[in-house]
N, C-alpha and C positions, 0 to 999 in steps of 0.2 A: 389513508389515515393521516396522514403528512399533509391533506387537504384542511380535514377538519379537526386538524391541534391547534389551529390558527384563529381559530373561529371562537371569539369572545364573548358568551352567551350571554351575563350579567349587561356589558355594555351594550349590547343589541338588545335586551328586553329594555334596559334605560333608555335607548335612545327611541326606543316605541314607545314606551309608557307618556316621555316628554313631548314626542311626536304627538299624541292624540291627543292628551293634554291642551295642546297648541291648537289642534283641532276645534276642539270643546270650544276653548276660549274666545277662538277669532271670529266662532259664528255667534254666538253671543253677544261679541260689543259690533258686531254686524247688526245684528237686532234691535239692539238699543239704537244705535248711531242713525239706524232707516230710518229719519223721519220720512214727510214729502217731497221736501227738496234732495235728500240723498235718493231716493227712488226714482224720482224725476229723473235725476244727475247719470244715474245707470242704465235706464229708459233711454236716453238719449243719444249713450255710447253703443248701447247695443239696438237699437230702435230696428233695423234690420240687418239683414244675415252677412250680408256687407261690412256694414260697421262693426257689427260683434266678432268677423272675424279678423279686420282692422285691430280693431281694440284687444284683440286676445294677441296677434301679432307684436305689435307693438309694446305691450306691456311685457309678454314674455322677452323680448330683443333688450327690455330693459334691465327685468330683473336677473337673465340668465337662468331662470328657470321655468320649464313650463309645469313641472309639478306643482310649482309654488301658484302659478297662475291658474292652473286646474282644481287645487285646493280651494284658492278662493270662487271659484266659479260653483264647487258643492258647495261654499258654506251660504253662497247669494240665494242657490239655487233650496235649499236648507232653511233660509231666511224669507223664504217666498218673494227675493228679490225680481229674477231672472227666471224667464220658464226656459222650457226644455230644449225649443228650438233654439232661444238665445244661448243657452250655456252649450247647445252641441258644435254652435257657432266659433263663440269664442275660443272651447279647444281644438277646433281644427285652427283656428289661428297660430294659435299657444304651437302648436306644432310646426309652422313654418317659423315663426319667433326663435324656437332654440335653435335651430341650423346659425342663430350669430353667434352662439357657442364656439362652434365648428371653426369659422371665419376668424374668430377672435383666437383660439390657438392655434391655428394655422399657419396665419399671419403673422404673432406675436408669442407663440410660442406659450401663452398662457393661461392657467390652470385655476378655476375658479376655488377662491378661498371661501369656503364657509363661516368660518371663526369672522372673516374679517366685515361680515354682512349681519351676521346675527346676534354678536354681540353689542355693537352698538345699537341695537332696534333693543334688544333688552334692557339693556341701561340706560336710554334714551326714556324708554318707555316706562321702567321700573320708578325712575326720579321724577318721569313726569305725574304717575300715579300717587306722590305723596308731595310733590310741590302744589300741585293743579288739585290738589283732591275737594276746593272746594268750586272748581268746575267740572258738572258731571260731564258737558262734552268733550274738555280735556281729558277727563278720568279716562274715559272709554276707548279716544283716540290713542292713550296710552296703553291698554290692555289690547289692544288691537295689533299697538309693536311690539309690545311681550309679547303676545300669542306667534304671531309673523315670526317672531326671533326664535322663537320655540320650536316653530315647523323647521326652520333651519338646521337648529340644533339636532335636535332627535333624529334627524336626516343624516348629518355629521355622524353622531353616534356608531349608528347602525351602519355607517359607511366605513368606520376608521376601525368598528368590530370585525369585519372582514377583510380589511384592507390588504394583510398580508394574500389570504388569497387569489387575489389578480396576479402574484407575486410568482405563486406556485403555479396556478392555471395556465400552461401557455398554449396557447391556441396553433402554437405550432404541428401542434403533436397530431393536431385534427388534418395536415396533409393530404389532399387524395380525395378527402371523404363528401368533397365538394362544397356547392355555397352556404348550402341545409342547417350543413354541423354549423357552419362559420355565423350562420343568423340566431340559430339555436343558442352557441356559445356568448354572442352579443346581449341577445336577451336575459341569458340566466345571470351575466356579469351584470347588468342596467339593475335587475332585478333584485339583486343579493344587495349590489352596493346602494340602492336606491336613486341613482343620479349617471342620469343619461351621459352629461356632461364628463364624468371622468371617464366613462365608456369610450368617448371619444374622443380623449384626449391619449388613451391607451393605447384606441387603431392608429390613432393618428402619428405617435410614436413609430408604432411596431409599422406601419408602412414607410415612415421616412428610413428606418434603421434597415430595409428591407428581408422584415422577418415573413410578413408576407404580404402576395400580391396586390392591385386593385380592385378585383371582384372581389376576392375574400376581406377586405377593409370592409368596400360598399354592402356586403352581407350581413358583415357586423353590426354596421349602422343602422340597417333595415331592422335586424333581430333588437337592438338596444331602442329603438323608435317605439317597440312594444313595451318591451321591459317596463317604459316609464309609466304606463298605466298600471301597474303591482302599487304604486302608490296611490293612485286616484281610487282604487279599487279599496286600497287599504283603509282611504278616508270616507268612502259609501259605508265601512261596516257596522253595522249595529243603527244606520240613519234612516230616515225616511225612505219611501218609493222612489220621490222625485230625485234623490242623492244617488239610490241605485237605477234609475232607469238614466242617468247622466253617465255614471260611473261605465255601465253599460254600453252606453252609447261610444262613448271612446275609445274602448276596448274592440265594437266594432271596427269603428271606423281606423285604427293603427294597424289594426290584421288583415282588413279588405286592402288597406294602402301597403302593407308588406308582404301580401301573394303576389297583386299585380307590379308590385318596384321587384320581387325576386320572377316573375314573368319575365318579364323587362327588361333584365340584367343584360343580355347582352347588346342593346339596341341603346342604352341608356349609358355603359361602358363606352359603346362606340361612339355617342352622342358628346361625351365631356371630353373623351382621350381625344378623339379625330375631328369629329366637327367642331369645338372647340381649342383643341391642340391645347389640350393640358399633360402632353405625354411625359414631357419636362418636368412637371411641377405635380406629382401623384399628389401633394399633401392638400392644395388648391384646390385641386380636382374634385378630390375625394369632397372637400367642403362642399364644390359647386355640385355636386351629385346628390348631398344631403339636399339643397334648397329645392335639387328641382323635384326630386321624388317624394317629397315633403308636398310643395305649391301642386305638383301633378294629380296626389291621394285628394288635396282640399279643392281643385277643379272635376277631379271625378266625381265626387259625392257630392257638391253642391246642388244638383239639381235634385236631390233625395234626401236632403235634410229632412223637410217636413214628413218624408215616409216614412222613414229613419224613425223619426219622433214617433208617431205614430204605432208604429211597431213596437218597437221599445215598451211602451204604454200598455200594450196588449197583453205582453210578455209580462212586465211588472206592475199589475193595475193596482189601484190604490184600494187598501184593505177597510171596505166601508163599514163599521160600525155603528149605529144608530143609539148616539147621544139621549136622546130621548125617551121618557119612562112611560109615557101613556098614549101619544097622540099615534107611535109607527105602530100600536096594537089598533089601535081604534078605525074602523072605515067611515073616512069624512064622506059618503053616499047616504051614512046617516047622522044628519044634520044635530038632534037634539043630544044624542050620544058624542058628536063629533066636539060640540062648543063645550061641554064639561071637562073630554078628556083635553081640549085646548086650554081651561082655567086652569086646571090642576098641573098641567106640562110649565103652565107658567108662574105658577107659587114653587115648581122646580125649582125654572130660571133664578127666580126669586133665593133659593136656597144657597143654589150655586154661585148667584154673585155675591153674596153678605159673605161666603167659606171663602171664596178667593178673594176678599178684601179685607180677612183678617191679618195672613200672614205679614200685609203692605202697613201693616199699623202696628203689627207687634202684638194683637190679640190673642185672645185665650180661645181655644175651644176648636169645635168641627173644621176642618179643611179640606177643601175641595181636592180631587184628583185631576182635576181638569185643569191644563194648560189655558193661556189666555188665547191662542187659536185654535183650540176645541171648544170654548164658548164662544168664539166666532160664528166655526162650523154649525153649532146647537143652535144660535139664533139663526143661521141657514133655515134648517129645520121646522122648524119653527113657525117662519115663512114660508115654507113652501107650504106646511101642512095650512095655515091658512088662507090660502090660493087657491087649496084645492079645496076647502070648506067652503069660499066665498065663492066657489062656480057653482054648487050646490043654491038653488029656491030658497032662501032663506026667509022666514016672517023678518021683516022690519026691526021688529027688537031685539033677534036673536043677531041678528047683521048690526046692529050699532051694541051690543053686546061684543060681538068679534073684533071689532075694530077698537074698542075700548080696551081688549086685552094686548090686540098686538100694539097699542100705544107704548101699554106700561112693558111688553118687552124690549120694543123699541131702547125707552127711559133705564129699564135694569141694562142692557147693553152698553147706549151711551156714558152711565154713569162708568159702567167696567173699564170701558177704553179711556175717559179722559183720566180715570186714576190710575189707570195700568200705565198711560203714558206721562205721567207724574213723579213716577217711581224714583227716578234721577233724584229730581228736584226734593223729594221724600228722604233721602239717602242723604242729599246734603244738609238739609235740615236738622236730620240726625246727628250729624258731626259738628253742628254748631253746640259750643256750652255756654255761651256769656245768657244772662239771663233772661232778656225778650225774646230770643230763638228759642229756649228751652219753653218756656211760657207758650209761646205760638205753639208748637209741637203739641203740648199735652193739650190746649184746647181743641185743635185739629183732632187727635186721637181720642178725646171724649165724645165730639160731636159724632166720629163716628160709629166708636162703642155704643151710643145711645140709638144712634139706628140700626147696628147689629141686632139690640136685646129686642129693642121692639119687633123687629120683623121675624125671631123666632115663635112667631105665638101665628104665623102664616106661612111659614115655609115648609110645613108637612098636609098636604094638602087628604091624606086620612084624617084629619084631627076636626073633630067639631068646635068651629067655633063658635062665640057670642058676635057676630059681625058686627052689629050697633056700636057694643062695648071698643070692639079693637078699633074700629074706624074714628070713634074718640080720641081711643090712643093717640092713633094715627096725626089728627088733629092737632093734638098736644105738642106731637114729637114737631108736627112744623113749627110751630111756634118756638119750640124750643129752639130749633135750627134757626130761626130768624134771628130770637135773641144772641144765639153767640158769635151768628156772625157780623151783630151789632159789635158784641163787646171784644172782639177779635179786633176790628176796624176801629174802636176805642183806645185799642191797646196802641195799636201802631200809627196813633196820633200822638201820642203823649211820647212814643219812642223817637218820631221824626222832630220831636223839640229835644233832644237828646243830643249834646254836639260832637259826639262821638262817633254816633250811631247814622251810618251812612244811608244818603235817599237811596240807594242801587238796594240796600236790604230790603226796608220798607216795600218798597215795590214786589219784590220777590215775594215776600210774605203775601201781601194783597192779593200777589197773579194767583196763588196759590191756595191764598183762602178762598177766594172765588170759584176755584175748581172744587173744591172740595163741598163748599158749598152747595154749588150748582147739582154735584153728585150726589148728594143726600136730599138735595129737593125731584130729584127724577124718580129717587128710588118711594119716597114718599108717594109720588105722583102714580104710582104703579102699583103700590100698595092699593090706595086709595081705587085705584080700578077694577082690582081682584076682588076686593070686599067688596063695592058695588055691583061687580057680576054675579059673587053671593049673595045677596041678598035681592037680586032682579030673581034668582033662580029659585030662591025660598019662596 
């Protein structure tokens, strides 16, 4: 009972809630922040199993935590940064990285402060979010050290909610009971308190103070080496496959490395105390004992990384659902049934991109349930299904038919991505008030409301149309779009004579109107293919 009176339930649900929180956050402005060059940039540090686990080493040795670096490895991994063999990489790194933990209170006797890492990332990142806020890559890089400061926090929390309990536990009591209890007891402490690091700054006491031996230290450290994955685990929950088959995977890989380091124990004992001659110096020892049985688990498993992965994968496969309303019913062996159900799959596309382009403009009406990589996935789809149409005898007109529609998916796709990755730039738009920003805005958001309405009278692909009639429309609306993004580039003529009004804006607006532009000329362009595939079909 005198265990768990200590135990501060409110501040441990806070320091969860803030923890996942931080979670949410970090893979988030990870999302945003991936351009090509941030992908490139992580491609290159993890490029092979070498590097990744270099770079997981090293970052962990930095930041003093390898949870902190296993977090960000799900949320890469979450972001579709880093696949599976790179992030199993990195955390066998991250695992030999904390042993500077070890080294660094050993040595110096001291105890990592959390307050004194997480708050400055918060208020660092908190001021840079409303001085920078009219740059979205500052913004993001800001939310990024919120988030960062957050996982520290929440970590803190939940650690300072049971603090007293390491107080009360004392592993003396376990005598006798061998190294089992001693890894077991490592584990549940790493686990409750969430941080490997005061695990082991605890053994590392209780063996200078000689409460107990050097096996039973080295046991602890074995058992708290697991412990740390309760957090990696805890950030897999509720996320994607790829986050649990990672999550997963580390979990393997710290249990396979803490049977064979408690195998070991006495050959590995004999290894640091005698061939070493750390008899003197247990507190050293015990460090040099984490590194090596640490670097020993990422030497074992290397050559099984990639089966590892594999496995994992088997174990956790990815829950395939099919995007698509008409084409995964349809068998493309029959060709004339196959091109209809391919039109109408793509006055879908059609549907799905106009709903996920309202919420980015502030529109009224239908919205899509689809993520912007589940319409990725769906124009997958898509394509495959027309791969497997197009290996089918096609007459000649039903094949330049086919290819005319996967055009305008193509075009509804393109248009999605370069306005999905506009968003930023949309955002800050939004936060300008002086009057030619505000002006630029509502003609951007009209030109797209006006290809919203239009393309409702084609995106239920039950509905009979007049083709002739819509394709008019159709007509009209480009023209429409051409004029405004005359009188768009009119506008921001008469503002660059403005001596207020800076060329760096001007430009913005332009890059910007031309995206948008360009998007409403694809999505016309695709229109305009669907109604001509009606009307080849009538």
């Amino acid at each position: 009972m005198e265990l768990f009176s200590q135990f501060e339930i409110w501040t441990f649900f806070a320091g969860l809630g803030i923890f996942l929180f931080g979670m949410h956050m970090m893979e988030e402005s990870i999302r945003i922040l991936s351009g090509a060059a941030f992908k490139s940039l992580i491609r290159r540090w993890t490029g092979t199993k070498i590097k990744a686990i270099l770079s997981g080493m090293f970052s962990t040795a930095i930041l003093q935590s390898s949870s902190a670096v296993s977090l960000m490895v799900l949320a890469f991994v979450g972001a579709g940064i880093m696949n599976l063999i790179q992030a199993i990489s990195v955390m066998m790194g991250a695992k030999i990285g904390t042993t500077a933990t070890a080294w660094i209170v050993a040595v110096f006797g001291f105890k990592f402060n959390i307050e004194a890492f997480s708050l400055p990332m918060i208020g660092i990142g908190g001021l840079g979010m409303i001085v920078l806020a009219k740059s979205a890559k500052y913004v993001n890089i800001s939310k990024f050290l919120v988030a960062f400061g957050f996982l520290f926090m929440g970590l803190d929390y939940m650690k300072t909610s049971v603090d007293e309990i390491s107080t009360v536990l004392d592993p003396a009591m376990f005598a006798g009971y061998g190294v089992l209890v001693y890894a077991l007891t490592g584990l549940v402490l790493t686990a409750i308190m969430q941080s490997s690091s005061a695990t082991i700054a605890i053994v590392l006491t209780m063996l200078f103070s000689g409460v107990i031996n050097f096996s039973s230290g080295a046991a602890m450290i074995i058992g708290a080496n697991v412990g740390t994955t309760v957090t990696v685990v805890l950030g897999a929950l509720g996320g994607i496959h790829t986050k649990k088959q990672a999550a997963l995977s580390q979990l393997l890989f710290t249990s396979g490395t803490a049977i064979a380091a408690l195998l070991a124990l006495p050959l590995l004992t004999w290894l640091v105390l005698d061939l070493f001659s750390f008899n003197d110096n247990l507190v050293l020892g015990l460090a040099l004992f984490h590194s090596i049985f640490n670097i020993g688990g990422v030497l074992l498993y290397y050559p099984f990384i990639g089966r590892l992965a594999n496995k994992v994968e088997g174990w956790i496969p990815e829950k395939f659902v099919s995007l698509s309303s008409y084409i995964h019913k349809t068998d493309p062996n029959v060709p004339e049934a196959g091109l209809v159900a391919f039109r109408k799959e793509i006055q879908c596309q059609l549907r799905h991109t106009v709903n996920f382009l309202k919420p980015i403009f502030k529109l009224g009406g239908e919205r899509t349930d689809l993520s912007y990589s589940d319409l990725e996935r769906y124009n997958g789809e898509i394509f495959a299904y027309y791969t497997e149409l197009h290996n089918e005898n096609l007459q000649p007109g039903m094949s330049e038919q086919l290819d005319k529609l996967l055009r305008a998916s193509r075009n509804f796709m393109n248009s999605t991505k370069n306005l999905y990755e506009s968003v930023d730039e949309l955002k800050v738009l939004e936060g300008e008030y002086d009057e030619i920003h505000q002006a630029g805005k509502q003609m951007l958001k009209d030109r797209v409301d006006l290809v919203v309405k239009t393309t409702n009278k084609l995106v239920d692909p039950e509905l009979e149309i007049d083709c002739q009639a819509v394709l008019d429309e159709v007509e009209d609306l480009y023209e429409q779009i051409e004029v405004s993004d005359k009188e768009f580039i009119q506008m921001c003529s008469k503002a660059v004579a403005t001596p207020d009004f800076k060329k760096v804006e001007v430009t913005f607006l332009l890059m910007l109107n031309r995206v948008v532009t360009q998007s409403c000329r694809m999505i016309v362009f695709g229109m305009r293919a669907i109604i001509e595939s009606n009307l080849n079909h009538d």
